[in-house]
N, C-alpha and C positions, 0 to 999 in steps of 0.2 A: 475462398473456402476456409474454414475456421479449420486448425492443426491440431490434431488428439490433444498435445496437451495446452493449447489453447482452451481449447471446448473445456477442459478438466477444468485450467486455472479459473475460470469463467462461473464456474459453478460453486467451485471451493469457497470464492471471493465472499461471495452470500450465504452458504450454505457449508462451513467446514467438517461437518461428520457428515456430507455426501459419499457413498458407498465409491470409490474409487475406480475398484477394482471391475463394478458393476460397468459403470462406465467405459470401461479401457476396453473390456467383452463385446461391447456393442457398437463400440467402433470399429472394430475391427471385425465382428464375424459380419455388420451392413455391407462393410468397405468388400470383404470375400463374396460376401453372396450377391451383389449386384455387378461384379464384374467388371467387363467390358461394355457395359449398357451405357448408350448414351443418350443426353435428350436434345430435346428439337436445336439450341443453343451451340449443340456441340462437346460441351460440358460432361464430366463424367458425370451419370447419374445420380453416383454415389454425393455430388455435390450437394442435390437438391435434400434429403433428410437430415443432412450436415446445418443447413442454413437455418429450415424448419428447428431444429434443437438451437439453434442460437439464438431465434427471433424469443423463445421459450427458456433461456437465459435471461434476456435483459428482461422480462417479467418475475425473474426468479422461484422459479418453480422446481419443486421437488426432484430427487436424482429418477425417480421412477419416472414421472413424463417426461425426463430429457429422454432416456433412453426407452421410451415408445417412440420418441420423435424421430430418435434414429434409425427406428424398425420398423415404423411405420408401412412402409412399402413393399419391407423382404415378403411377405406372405402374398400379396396380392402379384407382385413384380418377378419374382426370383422363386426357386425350387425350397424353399425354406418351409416350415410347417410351424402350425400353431403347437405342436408336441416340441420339435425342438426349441422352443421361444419359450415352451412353460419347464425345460428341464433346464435351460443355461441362463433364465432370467428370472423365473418362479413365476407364480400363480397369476399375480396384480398384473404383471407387465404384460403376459399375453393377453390377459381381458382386456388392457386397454387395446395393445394391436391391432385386437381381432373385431373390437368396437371401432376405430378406424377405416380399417379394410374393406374395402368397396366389394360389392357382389360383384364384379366382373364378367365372372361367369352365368350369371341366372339368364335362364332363357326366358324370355320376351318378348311378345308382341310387339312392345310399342317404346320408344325413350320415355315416355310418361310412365309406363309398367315398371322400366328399367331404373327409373327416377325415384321414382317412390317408394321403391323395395329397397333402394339403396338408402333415402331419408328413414324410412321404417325400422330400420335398422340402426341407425345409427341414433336416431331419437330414443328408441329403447337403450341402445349402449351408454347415454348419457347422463340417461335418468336415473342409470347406479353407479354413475363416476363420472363427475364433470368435467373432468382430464380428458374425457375422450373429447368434448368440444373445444377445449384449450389448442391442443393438439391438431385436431381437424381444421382452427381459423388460421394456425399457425400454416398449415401444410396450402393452403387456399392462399397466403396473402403471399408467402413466395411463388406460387405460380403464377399467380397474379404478376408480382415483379416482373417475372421472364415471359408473359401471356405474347410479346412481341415475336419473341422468337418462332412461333407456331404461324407456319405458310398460310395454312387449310384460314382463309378470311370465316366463311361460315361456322367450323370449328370455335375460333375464336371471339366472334361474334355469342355462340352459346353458350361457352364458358363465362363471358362476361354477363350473361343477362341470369345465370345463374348466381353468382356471385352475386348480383346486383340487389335481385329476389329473395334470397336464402342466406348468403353467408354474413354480408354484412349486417341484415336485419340482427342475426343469431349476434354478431358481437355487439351491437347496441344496446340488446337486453340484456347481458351478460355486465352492459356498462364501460365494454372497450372502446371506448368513443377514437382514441387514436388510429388502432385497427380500421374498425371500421369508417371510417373518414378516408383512409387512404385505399381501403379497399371500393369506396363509391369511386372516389381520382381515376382508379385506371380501368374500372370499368367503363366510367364514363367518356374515357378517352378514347375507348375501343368503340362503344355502343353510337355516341356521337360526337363523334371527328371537330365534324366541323363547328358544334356548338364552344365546343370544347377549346379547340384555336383562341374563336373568334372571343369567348369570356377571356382567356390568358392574355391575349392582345390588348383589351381594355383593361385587364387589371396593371398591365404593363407601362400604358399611358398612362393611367389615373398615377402611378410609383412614379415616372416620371415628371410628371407635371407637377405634382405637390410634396420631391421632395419625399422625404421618409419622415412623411405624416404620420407614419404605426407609432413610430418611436417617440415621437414630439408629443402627441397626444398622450402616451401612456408614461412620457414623467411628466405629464402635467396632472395625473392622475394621481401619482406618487407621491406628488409634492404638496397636493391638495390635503393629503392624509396627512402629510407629514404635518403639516402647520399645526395643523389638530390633534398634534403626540399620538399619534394612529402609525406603527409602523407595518407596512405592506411592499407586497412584491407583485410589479404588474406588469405584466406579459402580454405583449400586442401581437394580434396577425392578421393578414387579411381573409376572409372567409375563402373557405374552397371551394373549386369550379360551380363540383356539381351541387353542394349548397347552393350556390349561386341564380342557378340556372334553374334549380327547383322552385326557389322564390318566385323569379322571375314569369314560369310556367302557371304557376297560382295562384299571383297574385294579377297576372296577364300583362307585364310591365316591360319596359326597355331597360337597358342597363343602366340608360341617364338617367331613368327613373327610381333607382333602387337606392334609396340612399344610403341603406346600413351595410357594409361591402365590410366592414373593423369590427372587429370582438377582441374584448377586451376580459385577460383574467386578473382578479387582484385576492391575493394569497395572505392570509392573515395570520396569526398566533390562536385565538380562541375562536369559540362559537360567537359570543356576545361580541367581538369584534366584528360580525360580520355585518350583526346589523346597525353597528356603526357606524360601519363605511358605506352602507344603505343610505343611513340619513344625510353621510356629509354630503354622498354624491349627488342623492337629490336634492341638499339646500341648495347644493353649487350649481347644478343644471337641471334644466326640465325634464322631466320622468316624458315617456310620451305613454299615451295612455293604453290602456289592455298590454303591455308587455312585460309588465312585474308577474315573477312566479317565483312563489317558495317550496325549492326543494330541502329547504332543510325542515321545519315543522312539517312538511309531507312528501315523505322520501318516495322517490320512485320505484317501484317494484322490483328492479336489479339493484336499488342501496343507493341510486347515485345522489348527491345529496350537495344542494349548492344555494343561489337567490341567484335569480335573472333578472334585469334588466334593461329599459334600453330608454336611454338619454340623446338630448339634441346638444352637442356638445359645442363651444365658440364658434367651430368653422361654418357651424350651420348644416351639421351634417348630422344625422343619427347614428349613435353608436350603440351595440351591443355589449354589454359588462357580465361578466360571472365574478360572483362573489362566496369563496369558500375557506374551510380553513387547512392546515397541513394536511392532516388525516383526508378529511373529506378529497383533495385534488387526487394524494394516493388515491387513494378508491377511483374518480375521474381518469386516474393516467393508467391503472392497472384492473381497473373493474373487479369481476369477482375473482380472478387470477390474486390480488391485492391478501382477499380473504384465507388464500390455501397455507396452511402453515406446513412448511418444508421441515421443519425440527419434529413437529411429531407426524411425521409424514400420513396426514389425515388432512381432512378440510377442516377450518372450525367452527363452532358449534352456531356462528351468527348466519352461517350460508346457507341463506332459503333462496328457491329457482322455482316459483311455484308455477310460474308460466310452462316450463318443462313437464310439470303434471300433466297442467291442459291438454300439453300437445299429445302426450302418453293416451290419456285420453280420447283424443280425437282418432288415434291409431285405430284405437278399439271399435269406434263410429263410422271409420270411411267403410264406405262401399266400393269403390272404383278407386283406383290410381289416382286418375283425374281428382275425385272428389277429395282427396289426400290432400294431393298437390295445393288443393286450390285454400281448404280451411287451414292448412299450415300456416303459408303465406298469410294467410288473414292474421292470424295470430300473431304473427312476427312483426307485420311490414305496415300496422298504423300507428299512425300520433295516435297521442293518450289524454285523456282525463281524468279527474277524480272524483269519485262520490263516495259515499258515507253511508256505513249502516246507522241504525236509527240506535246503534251501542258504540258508535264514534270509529267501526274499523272502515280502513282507509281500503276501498276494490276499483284498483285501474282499469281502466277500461278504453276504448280505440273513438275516438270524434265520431259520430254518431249512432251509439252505442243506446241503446233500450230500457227502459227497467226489464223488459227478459232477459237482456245479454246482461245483466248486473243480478238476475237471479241465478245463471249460469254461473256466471264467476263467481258467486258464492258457494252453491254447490247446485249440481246436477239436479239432485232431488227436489230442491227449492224450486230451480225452472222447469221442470214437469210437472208441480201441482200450482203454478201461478192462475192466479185468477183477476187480480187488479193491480193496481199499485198507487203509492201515494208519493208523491215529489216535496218534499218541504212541507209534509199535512196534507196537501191538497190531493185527491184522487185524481188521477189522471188518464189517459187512453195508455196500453199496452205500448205503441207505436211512439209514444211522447218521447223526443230526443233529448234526453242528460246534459245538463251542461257542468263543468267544472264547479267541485263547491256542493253537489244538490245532494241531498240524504233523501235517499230512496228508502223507503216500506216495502216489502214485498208481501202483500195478501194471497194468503193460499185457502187451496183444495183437497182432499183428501178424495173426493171424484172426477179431481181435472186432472187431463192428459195433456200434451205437447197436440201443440193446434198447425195445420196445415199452412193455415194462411200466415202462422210466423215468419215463414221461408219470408214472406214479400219486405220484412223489416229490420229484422235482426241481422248483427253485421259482425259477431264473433264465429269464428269458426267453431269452438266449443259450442256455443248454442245451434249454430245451423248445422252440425255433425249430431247430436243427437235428439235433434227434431226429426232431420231426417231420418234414423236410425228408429225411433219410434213409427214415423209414418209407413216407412220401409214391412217391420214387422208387425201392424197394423193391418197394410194392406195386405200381407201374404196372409192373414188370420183368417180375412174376413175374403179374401179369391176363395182359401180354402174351403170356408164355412159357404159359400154360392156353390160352388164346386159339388158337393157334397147333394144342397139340393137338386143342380141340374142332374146330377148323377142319380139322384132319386128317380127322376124323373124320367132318367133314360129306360130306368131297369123295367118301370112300370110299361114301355112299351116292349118288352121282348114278351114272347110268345109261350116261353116256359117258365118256371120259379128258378133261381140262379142256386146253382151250387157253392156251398160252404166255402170253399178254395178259389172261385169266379174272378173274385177281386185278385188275390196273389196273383193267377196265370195271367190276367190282364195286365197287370203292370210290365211283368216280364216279358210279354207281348211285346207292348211297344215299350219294351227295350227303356222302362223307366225309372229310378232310384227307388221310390215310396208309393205310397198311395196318394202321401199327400199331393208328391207331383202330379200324379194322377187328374186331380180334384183340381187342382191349379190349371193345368191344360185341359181338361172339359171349360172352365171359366173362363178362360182366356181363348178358348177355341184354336188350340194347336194344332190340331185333330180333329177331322168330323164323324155327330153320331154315330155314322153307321161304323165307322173303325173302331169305338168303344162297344158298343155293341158287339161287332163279330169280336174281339178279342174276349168281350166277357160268355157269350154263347157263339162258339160258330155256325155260321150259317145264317142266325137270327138276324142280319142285316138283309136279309134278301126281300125282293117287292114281291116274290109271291108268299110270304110267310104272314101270316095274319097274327096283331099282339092279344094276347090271353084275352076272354070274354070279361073276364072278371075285374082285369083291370083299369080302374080308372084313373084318367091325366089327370093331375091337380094342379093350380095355378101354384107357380114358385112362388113364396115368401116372399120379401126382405126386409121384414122386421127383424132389429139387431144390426142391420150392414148400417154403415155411415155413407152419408151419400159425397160422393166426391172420393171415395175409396171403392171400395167393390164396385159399384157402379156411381152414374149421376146422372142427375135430373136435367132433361133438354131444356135449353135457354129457351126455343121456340114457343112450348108448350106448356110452360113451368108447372109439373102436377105435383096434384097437394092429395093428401090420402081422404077415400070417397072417389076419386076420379078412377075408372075403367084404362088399367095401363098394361101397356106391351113393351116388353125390352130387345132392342138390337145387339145382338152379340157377332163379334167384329173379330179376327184374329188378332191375338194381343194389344189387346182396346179393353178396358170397363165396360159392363152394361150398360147402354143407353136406354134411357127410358121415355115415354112417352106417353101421353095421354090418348085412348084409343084413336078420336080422330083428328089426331091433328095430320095439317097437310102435309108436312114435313117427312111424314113416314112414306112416302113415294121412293123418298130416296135408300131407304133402307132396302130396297132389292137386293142386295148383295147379301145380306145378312140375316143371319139366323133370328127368324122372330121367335122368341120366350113369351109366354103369357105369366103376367105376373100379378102378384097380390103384394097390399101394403099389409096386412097381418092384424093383427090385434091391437088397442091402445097404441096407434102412432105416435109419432113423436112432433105431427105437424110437419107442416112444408111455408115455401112461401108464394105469394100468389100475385100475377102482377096485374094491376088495374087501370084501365083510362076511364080519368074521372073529367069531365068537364063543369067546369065552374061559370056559373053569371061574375063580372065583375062586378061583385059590390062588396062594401066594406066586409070586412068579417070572415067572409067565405072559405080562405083559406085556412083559418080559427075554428070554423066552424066544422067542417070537414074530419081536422085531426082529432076535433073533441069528440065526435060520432065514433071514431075507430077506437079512439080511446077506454072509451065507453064500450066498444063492446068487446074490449080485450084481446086489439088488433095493435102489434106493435109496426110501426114504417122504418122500414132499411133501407128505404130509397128512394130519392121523392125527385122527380126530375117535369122542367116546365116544356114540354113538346112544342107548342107552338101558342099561339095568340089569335085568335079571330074577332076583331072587333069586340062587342062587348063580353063575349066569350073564353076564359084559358081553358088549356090542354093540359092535362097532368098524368103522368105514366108513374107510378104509384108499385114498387116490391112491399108488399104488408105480409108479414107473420102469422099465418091460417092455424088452428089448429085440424079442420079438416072442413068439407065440402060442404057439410052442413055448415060449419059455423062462415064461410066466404057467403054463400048465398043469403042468411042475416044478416052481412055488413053488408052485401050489394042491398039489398032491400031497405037496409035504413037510412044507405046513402042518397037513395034516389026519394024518400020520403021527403025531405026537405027542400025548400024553393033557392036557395043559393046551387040545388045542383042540379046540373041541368039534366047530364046523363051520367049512368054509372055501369061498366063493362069488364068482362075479364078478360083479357089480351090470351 
């Protein structure tokens, strides 16, 4: 454990108008307020914020996150308050603490509850001082160090798969690639044991058997430059476990199989040097192909900024190279820690964290814990690509990313009125998967919304947080607005006119927030009629009370509802409007809908049948059709041209079976209503390529 004035001279070294005195305070009131506590190690407690402030030295960082680092734990740990932290350390230091400080206490249902109020938290604390994530990977990789010490296997098993998820993701994009490297190591040694061994065993042999290869390989690297007045520094190692093994998992291989195990850095004077030693390395050995990438003309999102490549180098082996210059490795060895300037104790002015929006963002979109958890991780924990706007800016984005999710990362607003997109010129489907290099278009709407069926494609959390968030409040609009007519509906059978105040006592009846709840639970069938009923008239549920002479039932609406929201249209029966439909309502289920006779409705006995209307100027449906064809030439040409023709567009065209000289074809076509299906069934069956023509 690092000595007060260890820690002091530590700081000084880098930073000599470090507040001293500040320092000396927070050693000393951590060391009082934590006591006699010790941790699973045995160790005084007091050790673990000591180490944490040190790991946060050799990044050198301001005297204010050292001594968060060392307070880190008094408020969660120990009887300390965030009042005493802002009177003996001032304003800054306790925000950061208290951005640290884990909910502890929050009562919770679930570790997922407990998880995510803690990530919620702390995501918002970072997104107005990135000190607090400095600090938080700092406090994460020393536990990590001593994660042995801790008995509980399961404990420690979900410590590590959190880490695994969460923490190191968080230092990669920040660009701590050292960090996080050693924070995958000993998760991975915790998560799997035996994988873990058995890679260290073979990296052991391979060190063995060939001799200190790192080293022979990487002056022969040196010395290549050298010939060619290129002066460089190059640093060999062999890759890490869990790198390793990740390869191996994805790429589906043996270890005899892997052959780039070396990475190699070579450290230059300038920019124009680097792609110097680009070219000597590739005259001197074979490039192997797709594994050149320039991070320097297209910096990665946390800044990191280098040329990769990977060469088949004499031994006959493939080797890994990074190629960068002074500057550039600082940033690589220090990420955006590199960026903080400790002199004017601020950040400076180059440190953008825009991925931290996103996540801020997605705060604002989860709906569940769960759903937190899960678009965070997305955020954090994929490889990346690049594409281009059609104005040259560079939006990273995760390996099979969308032009939605590239309209997202633009901004929000853009991916809520998308309506096409173009890849390189070309128009493409919604769905089309982004490769590295592509200049997306994104064509918009000013009447397009966030569409349902994006959920099935789009793979940023940003995008599928508030797809979802629009569908979410979509559906609650449109339960409401059904709600409203079955409640029409209901009122028309009580037996009197309803009192002015009906609606208020009924809510408070059953014990409800609004009305809207109200409207929401008629829709969703929480409650049956007759309990809306008696709370709105007492009495008026009873079987001997007869409903008003005057009043007439009217068939419910759904003109205006989206179908696959309020309610949806039965696969069995698919109706198109023009069709005589009945809807089953289901406790917290959508309306199902039906066409009066289809068979299917036997099974709705349980459920409340609705008489329903499609309303006014529909918006169409789709209708599905078995069309049988003669085979002869044409026929299937001939077919599409008829629907064509009569302003029948095909969603789906599927071949059922083959009977001799006869196909089978099961046909979704685009109706506008009943009438216009029975003109395409009629002009299909006019022609002699068909044989017959039906609607399923």
């Amino acid at each position: 454990m690092l000595r007060q004035y260890e820690l002091i001279e530590k700081v000084r070294a880098y930073d000599p108008d470090a507040d001293e005195g500040l320092l000396n305070r927070a050693y000393v009131f951590s060391m009082k307020a934590h006591g006699a506590q010790v941790r699973a190690s045995g160790d005084p407690y007091f050790s673990h914020p000591i180490e944490v402030a040190g790991i946060l030295t050799d990044l050198k960082l301001d005297d204010e996150t050292i001594v968060t680092a060392i307070l880190h734990d008094t408020i969660e740990d120990t009887v300390a308050t965030h009042e005493q932290i802002e009177k003996l350390f001032g304003a800054n230091v306790a925000r950061l603490v208290d951005g640290v400080t884990k909910l502890s206490k929050i009562e919770a249902q679930s570790e997922n509850e407990r998880a995510a109020e803690n990530l919620r938290k702390f995501l918002l604390a970072l997104s107005d001082d990135i000190r607090v994530l400095l600090v938080k990977l700092a406090d994460r990789l020393h536990n990590m160090r001593t994660l042995h010490h801790i008995k509980n296997e399961e404990k420690r098993r979900r410590i590590a798969r959190e880490t695994m998820d969460i923490y190191a993701p968080l230092a990669e994009r920040i660009g701590m690639y050292e960090m996080m490297t050693e924070m995958q190591t000993l998760a991975f040694r915790e998560l799997e044991p035996d994988a873990f061994a058995s890679i260290n065993r073979r990296l052991a042999q391979l060190h063995s058997s060939g001799g200190d290869l790192v080293s022979r390989i990487g002056l022969g690297l040196q010395l290549h430059l050298a010939d060619h007045s290129l002066e460089a520094e190059v640093m060999g190692r062999e890759k890490h476990p869990f790198s390793i093994w990740k390869k191996m998992a994805e790429r589906h291989i043996s270890f005899e199989q892997l052959s780039d195990v070396m990475a190699f850095r070579v450290i230059v004077d300038k920019v124009e040097d680097c792609y110097q030693a680009l070219g000597l390395i590739h005259e001197r050995w074979p490039m192997v192909p797709g594994r050149f990438k320039d991070f320097i003309s297209t910096p990665k999102r946390n800044g990191y900024r280098s040329l990769h490549t990977s060469v088949i180098h004499d031994s006959k082996m493939r080797i890994e190279i990074q190629i960068r210059d002074k500057s550039m490795h600082a940033q690589a060895e220090r990420g955006l820690a590199a960026h903080w300037a400790y002199k004017e104790r601020r950040p400076a002015d180059d440190v953008k964290v825009p991925w931290i929006e996103d996540l801020v963002e997605i705060l604002d979109h989860a709906d569940s814990p769960e759903e937190l958890l899960e678009h965070t991780r997305m955020a954090m924990y994929q490889d990346r690509i690049f594409a281009f706007t059609p104005k040259g800016e560079l939006i990273q984005l995760p390996k099979g990313a969308t032009p939605v999710d590239f309209a997202y990362a633009v901004h929000t607003a853009l991916g809520d009125k998308t309506v096409g997109a173009k890849v390189n010129g070309r128009v493409v489907p919604l769905r089309t998967l982004l490769d590295n290099g592509d200049q997306v278009e994104i064509l918009i709407s000013d009447a397009q919304h966030p569409q349902p069926s994006w959920l099935r494609f789009v793979v940023t959390g940003k995008a599928r947080s508030s797809v979802r968030r629009f569908v979410r409040h979509k559906e609650r609009d449109e339960t409401i607005e059904l709600g409203h007519k079955i409640y029409d509906e209901i009122v028309a059978r009580l037996p009197a006119p309803l009192a002015k105040d009906a609606l208020g006592k009924a809510v408070k009846k059953l014990r409800l927030d609004d009305a809207d709840s109200l409207m929401i639970g008629i829709a969703r069938k929480r409650f049956p009629d007759e309990a809306v009923m008696e709370a709105l008239q007492p009495g008026s549920a009873g079987t001997d009370i007869a409903p008003r002479p005057s009043a007439q039932r009217q068939a419910i609406s759904i003109k205006g509802l989206t179908p696959g929201v309020a309610f949806s249209l039965a696969n069995c029966c698919h109706p198109i409007p023009g069709d005589r439909i009945v809807g089953l309502r289901r406790e917290d289920e959508s309306i199902e809908v039906h066409v009066i006779g289809c068979d299917n409705l036997a099974s709705g006995i349980d459920a409340d049948w609705l008489d329903l209307a499609w309303g006014d100027e529909s918006d169409g449906g789709t209708a599905r059709l078995c069309v049988i064809l003669r085979d002869v030439a044409g026929a299937l040409g001939e077919m599409a041209g008829i629907l064509g023709a009569q302003g029948a567009n095909i969603v789906n065209l599927h071949l059922a079976h083959r009977d001799g000289s006869f196909h089978t074809f099961h046909l979704d076509v685009e109706v506008h209503d009943l009438g216009h299906l029975h003109s395409l069934l009629a002009a299909l069956r006019s022609v002699d390529s068909v044989s017959n023509a039906e609607r399923m």
